[in-house]
N, C-alpha and C positions, 0 to 999 in steps of 0.2 A: 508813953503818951498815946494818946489816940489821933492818929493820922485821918486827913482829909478821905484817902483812898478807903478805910476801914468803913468812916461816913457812908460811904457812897455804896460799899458792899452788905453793909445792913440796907439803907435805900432801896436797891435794888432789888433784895431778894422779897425785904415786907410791902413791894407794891406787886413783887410776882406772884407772891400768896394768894390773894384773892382771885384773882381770874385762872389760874389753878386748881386752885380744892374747887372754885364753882365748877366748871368745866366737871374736874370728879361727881361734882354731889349733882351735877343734872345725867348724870349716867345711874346713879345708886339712891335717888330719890326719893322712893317707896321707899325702900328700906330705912332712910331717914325718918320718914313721918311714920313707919309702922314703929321706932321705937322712940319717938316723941324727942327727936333732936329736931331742935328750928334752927337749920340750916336754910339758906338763902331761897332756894325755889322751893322748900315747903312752907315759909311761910309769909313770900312773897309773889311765889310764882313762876314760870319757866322765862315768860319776855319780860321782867325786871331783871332775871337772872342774866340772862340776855345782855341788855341794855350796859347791866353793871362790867361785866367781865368787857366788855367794849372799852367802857372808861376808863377802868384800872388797866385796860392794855393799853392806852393813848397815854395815861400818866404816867406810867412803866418805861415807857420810850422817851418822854418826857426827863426821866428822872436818869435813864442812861444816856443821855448826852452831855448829864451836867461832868462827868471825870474827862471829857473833852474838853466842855468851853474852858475850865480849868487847868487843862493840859497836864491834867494827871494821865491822862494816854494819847496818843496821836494818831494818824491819818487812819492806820491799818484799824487800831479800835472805830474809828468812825464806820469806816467802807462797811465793818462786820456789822456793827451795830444797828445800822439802816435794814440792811438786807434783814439781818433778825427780826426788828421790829417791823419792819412792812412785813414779812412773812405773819409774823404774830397778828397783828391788827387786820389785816386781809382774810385768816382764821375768825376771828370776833367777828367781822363783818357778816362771813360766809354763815357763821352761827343763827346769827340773827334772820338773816336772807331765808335760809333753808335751816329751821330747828329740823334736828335729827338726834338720835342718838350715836349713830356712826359721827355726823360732824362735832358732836359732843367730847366724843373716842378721842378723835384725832386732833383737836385744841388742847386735849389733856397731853397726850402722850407728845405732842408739839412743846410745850409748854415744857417738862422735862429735860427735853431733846435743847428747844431754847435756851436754859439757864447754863445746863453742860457747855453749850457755843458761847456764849458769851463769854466766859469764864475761859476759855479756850483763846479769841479772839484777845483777852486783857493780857494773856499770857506771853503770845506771840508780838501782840504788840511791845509790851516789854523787851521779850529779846531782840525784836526789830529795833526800835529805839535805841535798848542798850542802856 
């Protein structure tokens, strides 16, 4: 059968994708539009790129709280979770505040780092629970 939690682990990962690869694809840009792939900031732009990767990180956080209300995980998934997602959305924030390509870098390589902790925090929640 397909369990709620497996739900929630597809969820998560297909709302991480986007503000991920963008984050990538506003570092390798050029190189996108030199070989004719429309990818998000070549053929919308860097502050829609911006803008989007912000939403998808509010809906991302959105979408990890639901294996709590659920109580497919408890306290400890919360505590981590939070911390994760304000880290991540305060990154989109900073994005937008100051486009850079270093602030580009480090939502990316964030963004990685992010999914690894989460994934870590369900874990531990688990054997905390029990």
């Amino acid at each position: 059968g397909l369990s709620i939690e497996a739900v929630f682990l597809f969820a998560i990962v297909f709302y991480w994708t986007p503000p991920h690869f963008w984050a990538l694809s506003l570092l390798i840009r050029r190189d996108y539009a030199n070989a004719n792939v429309p990818m998000l900031p070549v053929v919308a732009g860097e502050r829609f790129t911006h803008e989007n990767i912000l939403l998808y990180t509010i809906l991302l956080g959105a979408v990890t709280l639901l294996p709590f209300v659920t109580r497919s995980f408890g306290v400890t998934y919360l505590v981590g979770d939070v911390i994760l997602n304000g880290l991540f959305i305060y990154g989109a924030v900073k994005v937008i505040r100051r486009p850079s390509a270093r602030g580009a870098r480090r939502l990316y390589y964030y963004s990685l780092l992010y999914l690894a902790l989460l994934f870590a925090v369900m874990a531990a929640d688990a054997v905390i629970t029990g």
